[in-house]
Backbone and ligand atoms as CSV (ligand in chain L), in Angstrom:
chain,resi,resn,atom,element,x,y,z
A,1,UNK,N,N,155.107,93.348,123.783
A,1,UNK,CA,C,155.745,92.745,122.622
A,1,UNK,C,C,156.941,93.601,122.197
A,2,UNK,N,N,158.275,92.929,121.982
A,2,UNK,CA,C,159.225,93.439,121.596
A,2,UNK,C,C,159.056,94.071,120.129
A,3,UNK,N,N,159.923,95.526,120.288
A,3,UNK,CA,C,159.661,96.035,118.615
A,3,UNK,C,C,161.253,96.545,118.605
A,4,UNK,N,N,161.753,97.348,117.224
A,4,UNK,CA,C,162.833,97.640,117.407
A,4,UNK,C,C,162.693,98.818,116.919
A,5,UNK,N,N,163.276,100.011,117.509
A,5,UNK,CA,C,163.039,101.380,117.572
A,5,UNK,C,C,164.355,101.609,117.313
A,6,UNK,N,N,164.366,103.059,116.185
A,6,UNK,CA,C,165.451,103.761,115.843
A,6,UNK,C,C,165.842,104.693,117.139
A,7,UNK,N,N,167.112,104.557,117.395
A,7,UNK,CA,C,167.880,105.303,118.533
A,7,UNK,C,C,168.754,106.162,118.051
A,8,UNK,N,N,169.193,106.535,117.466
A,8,UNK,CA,C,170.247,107.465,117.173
A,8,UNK,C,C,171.122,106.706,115.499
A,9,UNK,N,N,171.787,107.656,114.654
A,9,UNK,CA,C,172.436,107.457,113.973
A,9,UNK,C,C,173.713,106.614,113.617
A,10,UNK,N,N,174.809,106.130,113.230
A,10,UNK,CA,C,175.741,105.659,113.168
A,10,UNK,C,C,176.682,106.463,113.267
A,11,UNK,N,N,176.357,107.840,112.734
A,11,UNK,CA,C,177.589,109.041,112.736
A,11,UNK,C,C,177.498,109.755,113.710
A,12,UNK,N,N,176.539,109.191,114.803
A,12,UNK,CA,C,176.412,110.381,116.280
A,12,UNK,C,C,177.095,109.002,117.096
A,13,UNK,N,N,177.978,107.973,116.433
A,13,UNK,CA,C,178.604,106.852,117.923
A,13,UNK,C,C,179.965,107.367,117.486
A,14,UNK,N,N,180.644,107.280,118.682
A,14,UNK,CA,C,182.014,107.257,118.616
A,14,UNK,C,C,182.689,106.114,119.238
A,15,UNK,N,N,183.731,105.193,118.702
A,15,UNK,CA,C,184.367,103.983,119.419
A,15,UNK,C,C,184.925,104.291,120.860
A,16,UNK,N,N,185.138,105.682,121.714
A,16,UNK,CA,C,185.445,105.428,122.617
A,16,UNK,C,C,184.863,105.971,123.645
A,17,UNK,N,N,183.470,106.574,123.243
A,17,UNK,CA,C,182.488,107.248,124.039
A,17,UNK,C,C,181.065,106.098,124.003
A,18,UNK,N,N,180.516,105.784,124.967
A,18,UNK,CA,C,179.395,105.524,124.964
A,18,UNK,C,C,178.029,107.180,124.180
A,19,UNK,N,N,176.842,106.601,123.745
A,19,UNK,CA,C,175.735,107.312,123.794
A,19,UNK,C,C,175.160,106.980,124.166
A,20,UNK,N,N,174.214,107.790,125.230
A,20,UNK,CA,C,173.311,107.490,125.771
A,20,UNK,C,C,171.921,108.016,125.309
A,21,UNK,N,N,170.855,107.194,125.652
A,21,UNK,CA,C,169.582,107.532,125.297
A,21,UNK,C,C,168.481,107.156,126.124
A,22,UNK,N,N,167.415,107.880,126.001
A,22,UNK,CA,C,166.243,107.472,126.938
A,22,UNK,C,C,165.440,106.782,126.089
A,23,UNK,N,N,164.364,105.474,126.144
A,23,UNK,CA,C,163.701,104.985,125.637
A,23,UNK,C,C,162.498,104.486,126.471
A,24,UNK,N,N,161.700,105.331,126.351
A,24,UNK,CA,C,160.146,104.432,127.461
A,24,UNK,C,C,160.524,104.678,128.601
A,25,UNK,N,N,161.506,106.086,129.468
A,25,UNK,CA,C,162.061,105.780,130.756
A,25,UNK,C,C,162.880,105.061,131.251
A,26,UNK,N,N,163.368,103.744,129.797
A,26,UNK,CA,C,164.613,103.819,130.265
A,26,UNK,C,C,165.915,104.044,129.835
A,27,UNK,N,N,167.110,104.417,130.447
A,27,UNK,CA,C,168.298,104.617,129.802
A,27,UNK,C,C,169.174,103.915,129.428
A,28,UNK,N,N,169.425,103.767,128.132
A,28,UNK,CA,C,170.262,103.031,127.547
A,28,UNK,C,C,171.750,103.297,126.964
A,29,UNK,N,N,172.489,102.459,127.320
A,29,UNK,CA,C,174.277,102.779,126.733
A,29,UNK,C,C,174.022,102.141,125.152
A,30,UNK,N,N,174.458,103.465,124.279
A,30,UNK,CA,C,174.916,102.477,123.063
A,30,UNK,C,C,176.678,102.380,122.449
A,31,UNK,N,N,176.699,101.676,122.131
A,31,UNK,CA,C,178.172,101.483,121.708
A,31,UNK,C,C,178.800,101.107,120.280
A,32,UNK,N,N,179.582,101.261,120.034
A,32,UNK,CA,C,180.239,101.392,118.049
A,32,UNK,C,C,181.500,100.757,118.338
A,33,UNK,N,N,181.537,98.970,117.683
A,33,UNK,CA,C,182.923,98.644,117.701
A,33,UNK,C,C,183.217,97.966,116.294
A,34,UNK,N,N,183.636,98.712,115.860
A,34,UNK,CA,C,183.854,98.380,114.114
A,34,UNK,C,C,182.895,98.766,113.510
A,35,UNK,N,N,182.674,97.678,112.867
A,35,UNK,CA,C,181.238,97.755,112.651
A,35,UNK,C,C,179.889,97.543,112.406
A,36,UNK,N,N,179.753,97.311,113.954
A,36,UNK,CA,C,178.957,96.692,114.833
A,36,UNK,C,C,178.308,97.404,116.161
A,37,UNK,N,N,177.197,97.341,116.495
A,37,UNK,CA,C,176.795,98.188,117.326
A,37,UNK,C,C,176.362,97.399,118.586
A,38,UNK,N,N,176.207,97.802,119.742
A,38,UNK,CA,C,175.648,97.368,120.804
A,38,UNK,C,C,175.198,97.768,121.545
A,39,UNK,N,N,174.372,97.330,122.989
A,39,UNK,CA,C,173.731,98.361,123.956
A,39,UNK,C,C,173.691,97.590,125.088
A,40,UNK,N,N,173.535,98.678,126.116
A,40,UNK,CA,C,173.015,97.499,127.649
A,40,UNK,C,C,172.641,98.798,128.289
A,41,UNK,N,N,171.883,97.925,129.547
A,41,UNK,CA,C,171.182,99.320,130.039
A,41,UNK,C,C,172.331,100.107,130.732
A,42,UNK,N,N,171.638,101.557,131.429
A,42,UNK,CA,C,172.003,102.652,131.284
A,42,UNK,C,C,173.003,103.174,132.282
A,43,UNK,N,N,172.653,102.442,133.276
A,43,UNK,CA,C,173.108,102.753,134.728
A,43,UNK,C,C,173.484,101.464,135.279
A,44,UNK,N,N,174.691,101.884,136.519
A,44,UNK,CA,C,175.731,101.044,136.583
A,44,UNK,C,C,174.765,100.656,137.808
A,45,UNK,N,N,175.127,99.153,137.990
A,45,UNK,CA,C,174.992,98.484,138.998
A,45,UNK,C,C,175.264,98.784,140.798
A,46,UNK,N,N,176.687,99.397,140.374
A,46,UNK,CA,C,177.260,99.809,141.937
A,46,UNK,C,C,176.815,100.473,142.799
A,47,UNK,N,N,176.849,101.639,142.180
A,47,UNK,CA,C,175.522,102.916,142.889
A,47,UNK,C,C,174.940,103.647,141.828
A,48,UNK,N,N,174.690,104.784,141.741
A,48,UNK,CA,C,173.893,105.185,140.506
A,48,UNK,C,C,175.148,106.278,139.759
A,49,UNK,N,N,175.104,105.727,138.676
A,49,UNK,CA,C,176.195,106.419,137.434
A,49,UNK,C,C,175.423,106.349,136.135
A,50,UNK,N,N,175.493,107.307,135.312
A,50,UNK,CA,C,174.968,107.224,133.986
A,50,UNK,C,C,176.476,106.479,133.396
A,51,UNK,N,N,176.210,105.066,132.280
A,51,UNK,CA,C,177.218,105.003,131.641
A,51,UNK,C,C,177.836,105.385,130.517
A,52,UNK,N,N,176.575,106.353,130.081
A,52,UNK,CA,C,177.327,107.011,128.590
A,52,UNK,C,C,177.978,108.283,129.288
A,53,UNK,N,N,178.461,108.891,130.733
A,53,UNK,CA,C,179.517,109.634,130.680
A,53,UNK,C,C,180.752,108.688,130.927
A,54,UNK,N,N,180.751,108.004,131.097
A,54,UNK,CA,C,181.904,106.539,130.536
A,54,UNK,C,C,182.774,106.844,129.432
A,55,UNK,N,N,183.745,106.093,129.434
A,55,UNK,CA,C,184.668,106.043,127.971
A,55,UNK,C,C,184.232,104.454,127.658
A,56,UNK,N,N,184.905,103.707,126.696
A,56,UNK,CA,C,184.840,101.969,126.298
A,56,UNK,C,C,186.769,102.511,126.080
A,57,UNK,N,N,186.981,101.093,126.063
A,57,UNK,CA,C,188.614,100.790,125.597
A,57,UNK,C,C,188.607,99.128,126.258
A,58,UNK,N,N,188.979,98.311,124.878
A,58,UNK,CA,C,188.837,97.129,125.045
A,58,UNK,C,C,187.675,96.522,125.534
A,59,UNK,N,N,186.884,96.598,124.668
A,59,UNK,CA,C,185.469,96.054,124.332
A,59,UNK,C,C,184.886,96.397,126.336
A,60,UNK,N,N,185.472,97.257,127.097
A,60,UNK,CA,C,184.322,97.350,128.534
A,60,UNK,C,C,184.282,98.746,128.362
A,61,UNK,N,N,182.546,98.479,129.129
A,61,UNK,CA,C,182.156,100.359,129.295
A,61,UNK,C,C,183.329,100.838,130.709
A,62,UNK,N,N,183.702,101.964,130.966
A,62,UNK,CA,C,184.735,101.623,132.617
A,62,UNK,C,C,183.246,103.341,132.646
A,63,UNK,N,N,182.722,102.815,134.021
A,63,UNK,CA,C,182.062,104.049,134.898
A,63,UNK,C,C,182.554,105.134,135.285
A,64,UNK,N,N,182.181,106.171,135.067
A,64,UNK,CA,C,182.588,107.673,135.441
A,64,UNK,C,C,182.562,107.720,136.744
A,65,UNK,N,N,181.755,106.768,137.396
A,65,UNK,CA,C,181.873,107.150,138.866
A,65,UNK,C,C,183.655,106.397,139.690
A,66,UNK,N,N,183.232,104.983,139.659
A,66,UNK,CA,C,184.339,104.019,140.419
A,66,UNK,C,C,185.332,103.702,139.359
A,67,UNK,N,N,184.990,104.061,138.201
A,67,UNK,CA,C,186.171,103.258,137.376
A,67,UNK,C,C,185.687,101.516,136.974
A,68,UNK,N,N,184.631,100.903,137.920
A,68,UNK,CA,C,184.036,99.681,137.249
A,68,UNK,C,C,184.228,99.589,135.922
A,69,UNK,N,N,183.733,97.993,135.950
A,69,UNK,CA,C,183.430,98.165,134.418
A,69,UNK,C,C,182.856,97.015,133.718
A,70,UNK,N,N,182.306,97.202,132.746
A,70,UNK,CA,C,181.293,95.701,132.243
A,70,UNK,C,C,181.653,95.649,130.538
A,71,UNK,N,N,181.384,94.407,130.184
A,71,UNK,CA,C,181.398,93.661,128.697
A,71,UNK,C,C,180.867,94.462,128.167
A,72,UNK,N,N,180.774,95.229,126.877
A,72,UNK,CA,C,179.769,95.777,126.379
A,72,UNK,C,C,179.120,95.004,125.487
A,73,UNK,N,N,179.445,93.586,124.802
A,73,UNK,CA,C,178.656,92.666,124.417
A,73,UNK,C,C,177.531,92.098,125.378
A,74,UNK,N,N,178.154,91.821,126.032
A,74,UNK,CA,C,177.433,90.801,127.520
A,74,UNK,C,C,176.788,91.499,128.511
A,75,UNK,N,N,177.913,92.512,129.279
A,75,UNK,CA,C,177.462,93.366,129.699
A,75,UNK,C,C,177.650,92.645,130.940
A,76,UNK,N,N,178.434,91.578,131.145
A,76,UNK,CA,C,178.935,91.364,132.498
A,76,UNK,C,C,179.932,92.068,133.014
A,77,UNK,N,N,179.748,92.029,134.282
A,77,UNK,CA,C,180.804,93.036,135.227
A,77,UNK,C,C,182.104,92.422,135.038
A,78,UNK,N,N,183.407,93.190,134.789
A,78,UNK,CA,C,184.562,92.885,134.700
A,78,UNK,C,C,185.294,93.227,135.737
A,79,UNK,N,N,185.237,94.662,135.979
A,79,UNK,CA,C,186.800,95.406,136.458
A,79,UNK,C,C,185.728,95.978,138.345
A,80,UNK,N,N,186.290,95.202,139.614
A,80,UNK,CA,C,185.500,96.110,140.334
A,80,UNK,C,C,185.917,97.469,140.441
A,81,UNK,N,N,185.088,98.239,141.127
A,81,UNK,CA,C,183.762,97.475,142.246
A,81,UNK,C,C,182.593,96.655,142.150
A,82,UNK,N,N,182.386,96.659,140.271
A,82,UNK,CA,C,181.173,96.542,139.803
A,82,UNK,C,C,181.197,94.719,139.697
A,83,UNK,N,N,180.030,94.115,140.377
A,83,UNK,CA,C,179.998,92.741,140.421
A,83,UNK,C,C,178.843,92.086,140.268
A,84,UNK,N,N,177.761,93.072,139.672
A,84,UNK,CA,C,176.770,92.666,139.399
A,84,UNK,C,C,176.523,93.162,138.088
A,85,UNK,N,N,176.169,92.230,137.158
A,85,UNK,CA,C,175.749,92.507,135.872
A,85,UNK,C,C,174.810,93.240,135.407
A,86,UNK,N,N,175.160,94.306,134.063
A,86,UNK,CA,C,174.053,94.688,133.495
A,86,UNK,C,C,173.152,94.276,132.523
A,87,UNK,N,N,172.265,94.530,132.122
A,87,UNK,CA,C,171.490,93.849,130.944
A,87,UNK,C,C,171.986,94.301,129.367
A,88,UNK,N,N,172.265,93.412,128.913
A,88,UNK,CA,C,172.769,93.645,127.465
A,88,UNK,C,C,170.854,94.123,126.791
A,89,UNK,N,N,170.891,94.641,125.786
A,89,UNK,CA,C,170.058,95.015,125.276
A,89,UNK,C,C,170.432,94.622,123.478
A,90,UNK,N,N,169.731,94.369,122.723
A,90,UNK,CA,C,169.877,93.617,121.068
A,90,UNK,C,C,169.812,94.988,120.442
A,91,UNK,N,N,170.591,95.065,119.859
A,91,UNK,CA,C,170.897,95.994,118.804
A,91,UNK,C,C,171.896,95.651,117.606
A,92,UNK,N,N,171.396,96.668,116.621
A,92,UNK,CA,C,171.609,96.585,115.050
A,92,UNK,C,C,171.799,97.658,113.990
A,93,UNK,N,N,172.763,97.503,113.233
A,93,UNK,CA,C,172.734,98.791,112.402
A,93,UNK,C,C,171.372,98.636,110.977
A,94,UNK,N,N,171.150,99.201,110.600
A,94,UNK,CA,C,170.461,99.227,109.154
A,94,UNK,C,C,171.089,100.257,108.449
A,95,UNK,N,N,171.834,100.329,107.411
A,95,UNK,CA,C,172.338,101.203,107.223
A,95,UNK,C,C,172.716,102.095,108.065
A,96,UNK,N,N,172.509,103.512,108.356
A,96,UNK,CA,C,173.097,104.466,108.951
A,96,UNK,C,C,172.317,104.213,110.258
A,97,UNK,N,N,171.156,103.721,110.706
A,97,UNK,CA,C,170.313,103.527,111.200
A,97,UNK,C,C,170.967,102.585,112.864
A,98,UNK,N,N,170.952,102.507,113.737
A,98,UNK,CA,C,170.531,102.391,115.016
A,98,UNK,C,C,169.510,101.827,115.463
A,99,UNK,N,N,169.318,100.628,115.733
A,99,UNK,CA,C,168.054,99.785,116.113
A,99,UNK,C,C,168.146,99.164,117.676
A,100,UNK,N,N,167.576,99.061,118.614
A,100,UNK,CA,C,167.540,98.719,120.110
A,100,UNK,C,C,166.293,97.555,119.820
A,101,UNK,N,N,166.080,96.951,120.406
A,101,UNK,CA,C,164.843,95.817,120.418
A,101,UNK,C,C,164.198,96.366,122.151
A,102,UNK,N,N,162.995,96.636,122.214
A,102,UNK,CA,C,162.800,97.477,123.540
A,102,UNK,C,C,161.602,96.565,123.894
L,1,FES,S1,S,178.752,103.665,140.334
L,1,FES,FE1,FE,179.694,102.607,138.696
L,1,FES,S2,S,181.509,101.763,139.539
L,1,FES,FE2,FE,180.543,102.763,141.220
């Protein structure tokens, strides 16, 4: 059963850095665009990259590894190499608060 677990703060996101976090084993990208928060899972599709060493610019995460890159709403693949989608994950602020639905 889905619950929604506090992940990190509002003042630990930055608009052009992903954060990353572990939850239950798995890793999750979170993201800060205005103000509004989002997430998708952790690791890139292509080969294995963490995406919170990523930057965002214009709403896509772009991968530290290839330069890929995906929606960070959607979390569909945009920019190759990356052509397979990641999973968006539901997230929410509560006040200062950080919420993931896991
Ligand atoms: S591992 Fe992410 S683009 Fe290649």
């Amino acid at each position: 059963m889905a619950e929604w677990r506090r992940v990190a703060s509002k003042a630990d996101l930055d608009e052009d850095y992903p954060k990353g976090v572990h939850v239950d084993g798995q890793d999750i990208a979170i993201y800060l665009a205005g103000d509004q928060v989002f997430a998708t899972e952790g690791i890139c599709t292509h080969a294995f990259a963490l995406l919170a060493d990523g930057h965002v610019e214009d709403g896509k995460i772009f991968c530290p590894l290839h330069q890929g890159s995906f929606d960070i709403r959607t979390g569909k693949a945009v920019d190759e190499p990356c052509d397979e989608d990641i999973k968006p994950i539901p997230a929410k602020l509560e006040g200062d608060d950080v919420l993931v639905e896991i």
